[in-house]
C-alpha positions in Angstrom: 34.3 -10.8 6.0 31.0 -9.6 4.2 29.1 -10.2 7.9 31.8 -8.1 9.6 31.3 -4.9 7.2 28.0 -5.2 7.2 28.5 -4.8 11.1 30.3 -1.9 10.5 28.5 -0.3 8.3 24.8 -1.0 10.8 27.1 0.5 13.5 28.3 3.7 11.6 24.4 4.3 10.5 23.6 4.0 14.3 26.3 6.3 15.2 25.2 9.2 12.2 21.9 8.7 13.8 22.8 8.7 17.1 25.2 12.2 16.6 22.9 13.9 14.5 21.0 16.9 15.4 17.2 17.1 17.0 15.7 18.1 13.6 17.4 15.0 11.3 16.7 12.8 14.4 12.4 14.4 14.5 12.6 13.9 10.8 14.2 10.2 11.0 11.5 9.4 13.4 8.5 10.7 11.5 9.9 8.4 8.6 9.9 5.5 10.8 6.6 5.7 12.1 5.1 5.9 8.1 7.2 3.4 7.5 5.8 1.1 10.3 2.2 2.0 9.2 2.6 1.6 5.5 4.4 -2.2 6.2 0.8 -2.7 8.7 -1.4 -1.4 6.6 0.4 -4.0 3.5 0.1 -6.6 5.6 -3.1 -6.4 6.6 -4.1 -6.1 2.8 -2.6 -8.6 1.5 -4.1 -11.2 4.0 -7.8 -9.0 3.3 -7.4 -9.4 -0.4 -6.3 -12.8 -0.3 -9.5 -14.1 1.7 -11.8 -11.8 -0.4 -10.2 -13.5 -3.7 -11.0 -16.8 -2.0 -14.4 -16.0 -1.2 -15.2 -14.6 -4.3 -14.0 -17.7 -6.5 -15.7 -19.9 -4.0 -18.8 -17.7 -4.7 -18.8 -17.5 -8.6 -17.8 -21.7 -8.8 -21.2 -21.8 -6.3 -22.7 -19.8 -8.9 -22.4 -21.7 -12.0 -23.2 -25.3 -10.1 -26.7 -24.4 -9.2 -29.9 -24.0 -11.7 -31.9 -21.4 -9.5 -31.7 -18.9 -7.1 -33.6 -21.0 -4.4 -30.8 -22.9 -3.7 -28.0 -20.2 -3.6 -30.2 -19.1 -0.7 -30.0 -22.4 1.0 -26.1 -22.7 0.8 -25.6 -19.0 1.7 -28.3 -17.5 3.9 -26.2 -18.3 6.6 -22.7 -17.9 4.8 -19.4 -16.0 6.5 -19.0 -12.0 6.2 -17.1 -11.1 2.9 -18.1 -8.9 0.0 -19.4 -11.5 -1.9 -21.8 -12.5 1.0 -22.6 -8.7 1.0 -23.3 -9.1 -2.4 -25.8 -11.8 -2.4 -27.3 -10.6 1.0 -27.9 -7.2 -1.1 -29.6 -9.0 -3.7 -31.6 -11.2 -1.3 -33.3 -8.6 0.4 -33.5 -6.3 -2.6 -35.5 -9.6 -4.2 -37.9 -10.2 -1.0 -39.4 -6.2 -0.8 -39.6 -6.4 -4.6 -42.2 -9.6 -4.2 -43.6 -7.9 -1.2 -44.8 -5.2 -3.9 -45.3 -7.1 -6.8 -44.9 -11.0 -7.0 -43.0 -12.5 -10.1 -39.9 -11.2 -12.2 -40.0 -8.2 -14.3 -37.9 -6.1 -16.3 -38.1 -3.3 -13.6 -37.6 -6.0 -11.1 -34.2 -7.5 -12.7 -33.2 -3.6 -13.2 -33.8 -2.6 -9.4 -32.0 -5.4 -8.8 -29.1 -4.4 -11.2 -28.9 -1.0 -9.2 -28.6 -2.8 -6.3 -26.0 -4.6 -6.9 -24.0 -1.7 -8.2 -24.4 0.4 -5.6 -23.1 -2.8 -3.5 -20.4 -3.2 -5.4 -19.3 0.4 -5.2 -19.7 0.1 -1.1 -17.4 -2.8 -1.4 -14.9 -0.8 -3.3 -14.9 1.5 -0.8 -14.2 -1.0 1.7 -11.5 -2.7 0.3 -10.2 0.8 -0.8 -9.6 2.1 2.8 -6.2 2.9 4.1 -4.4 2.5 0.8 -4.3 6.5 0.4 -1.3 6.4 3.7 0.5 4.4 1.3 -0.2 6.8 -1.3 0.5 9.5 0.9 3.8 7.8 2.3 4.6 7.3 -1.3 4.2 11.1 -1.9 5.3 13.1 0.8 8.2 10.8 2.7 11.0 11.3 0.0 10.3 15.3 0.3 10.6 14.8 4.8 14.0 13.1 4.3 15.1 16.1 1.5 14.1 18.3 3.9 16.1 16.1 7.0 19.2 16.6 4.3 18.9 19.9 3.5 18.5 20.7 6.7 21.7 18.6 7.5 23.8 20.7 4.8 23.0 24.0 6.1 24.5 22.8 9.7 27.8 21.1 7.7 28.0 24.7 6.2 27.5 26.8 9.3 30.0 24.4 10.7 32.4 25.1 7.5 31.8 28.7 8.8 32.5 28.4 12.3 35.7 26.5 12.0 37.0 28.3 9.1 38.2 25.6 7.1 36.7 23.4 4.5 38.7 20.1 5.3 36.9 16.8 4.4 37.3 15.7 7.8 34.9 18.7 8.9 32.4 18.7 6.0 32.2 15.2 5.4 30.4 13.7 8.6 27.6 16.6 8.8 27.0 15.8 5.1 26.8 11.8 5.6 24.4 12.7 8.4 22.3 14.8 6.2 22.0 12.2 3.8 20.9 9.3 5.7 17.4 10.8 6.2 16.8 11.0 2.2 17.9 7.6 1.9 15.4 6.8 4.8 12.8 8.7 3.2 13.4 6.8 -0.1 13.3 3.5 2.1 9.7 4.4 3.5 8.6 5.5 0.1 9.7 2.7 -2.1 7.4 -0.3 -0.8 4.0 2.3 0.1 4.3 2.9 -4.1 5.0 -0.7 -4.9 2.5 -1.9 -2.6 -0.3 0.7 -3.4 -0.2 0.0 -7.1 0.1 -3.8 -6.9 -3.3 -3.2 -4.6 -4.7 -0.6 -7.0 -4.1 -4.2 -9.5 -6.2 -6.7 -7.0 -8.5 -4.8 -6.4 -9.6 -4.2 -10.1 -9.4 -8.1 -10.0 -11.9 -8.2 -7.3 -14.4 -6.0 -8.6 -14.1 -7.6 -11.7 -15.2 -10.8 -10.1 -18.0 -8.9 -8.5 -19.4 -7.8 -11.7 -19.3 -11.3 -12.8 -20.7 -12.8 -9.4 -23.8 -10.0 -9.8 -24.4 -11.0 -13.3 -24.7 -14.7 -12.7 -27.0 -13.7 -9.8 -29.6 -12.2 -12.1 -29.3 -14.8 -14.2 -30.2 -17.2 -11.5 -33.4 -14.6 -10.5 -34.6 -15.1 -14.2 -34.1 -19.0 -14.3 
C-alpha cells in the first residue's frame, strides 16, 4: 500500500512537471543541474579528504618514529603526491638552498624554514578549499530560483483565476501545486550544498590542524 502511493505521488510530481510552463520547467532545470554538481563536487571531497587524512596520519606517526631528518628523507623522497608530501618536499628543498648559502642550522635557518612551511600550508588550504564555494553558492542562491519558479507559478494560477472568472479550487489549485514544486526543489538542492559545505569547512580545519603539527615535528627533526 505505502509502495503504491509512493507511485502515485512520483507520478503526480512528473505530471506537475511535465504540465507546467517553460519558465517553472527552465527554473526546475537550473536546480537540477546545481544539484548534480553540488552531489559531484561532495563526492569527490569526501573521497579527497579522506585520502588527505590518511596521508597525513601516516605522515605525523612517520614523524614521531624517526630521530632525524635524514631518514624522513629516505622513506619520503620518493613518497606519493598529497599535501603532506608537499609539505615535506617544501621543507626539503627549502633546507638544501639554505646549506647551499650557509652550512649548519641557525635560528634564521629554522625561521625560513617556518615561513616555508606556512606559506605551504596556506597553498594547501587553497587546494583543498576549491569548489566548496558552488556549494556555498548552491546553498545561497537555489532556495531564492525555486521562489522565484513559485512566484512565477502564482502569478499564472492568478491570471488564470482572471481569465476564467471563477476562483474554484479545481482551477487555482493545480497552477499553485505547480508553482510550489520548484521551491521545494530549490530547498532539495540547497539542503545537502549547506550540510556538506560546513561538515567540509570542519575537515578541513582538521587537516590543517594536522599540518601545523606535521610542520612542527619537521623542524624539530631539522634541529635534532
Amino acid at each position: 500500500m505505502e509502495l503504491s502511493n509512493l507511485n502515485m505521488y512520483t507520478g503526480g510530481v512528473l505530471s506537475m512537471l511535465y504540465s507546467a510552463g517553460p519558465v517553472a520547467k527552465a527554473v526546475v532545470l537550473i536546480l537540477l543541474c546545481f544539484s548534480i554538481l553540488s552531489w559531484t563536487i561532495i563526492f569527490f571531497k569526501i573521497r579527497q579528504f579522506n585520502k588527505t587524512e590518511k596521508d597525513g596520519e601516516r605522515f605525523i606517526k612517520t614523524l614521531k618514529e624517526i630521530d632525524s631528518f635524514k631518514k624522513l628523507v629516505s622513506i619520503y623522497k620518493s613518497g606519493s603526491d598529497n599535501a603532506f608530501y608537499r609539505l615535506f618536499i617544501a621543507t626539503y628543498k627549502g633546507l638544501s638552498s639554505t646549506k647551499s648559502e650557509n652550512p649548519g642550522i641557525t635560528k634564521e635557518t629554522l625561521e625560513r624554514l617556518e615561513n616555508i612551511l606556512k606559506i605551504t600550508i596556506s597553498e594547501e588550504a587553497e587546494r583543498l578549499e576549491r569548489r566548496l564555494s558552488f556549494l556555498a553558492t548552491t546553498a545561497n542562491t537555489a532556495p531564492f530560483i525555486g521562489l522565484f519558479g513559485t512566484v512565477w507559478g502564482i502569478m499564472d494560477a492568478f491570471r488564470e483565476i482572471g481569465l476564467r472568472g471563477t476562483t474554484s479550487l479545481a482551477v487555482v489549485a493545480p497552477g499553485i501545486s505547480e508553482a510550489l514544486i520548484t521551491t521545494a526543489i530549490g530547498l532539495a538542492a540547497a539542503i545537502p550544498a549547506v550540510l556538506a559545505y560546513n561538515y567540509f569547512l570542519g575537515r578541513l580545519k582538521g587537516i590543517l590542524s594536522k599540518m601545523e603539527n606535521a610542520s612542527i615535528y619537521l623542524l624539530n627533526s631539522i634541529e635534532k
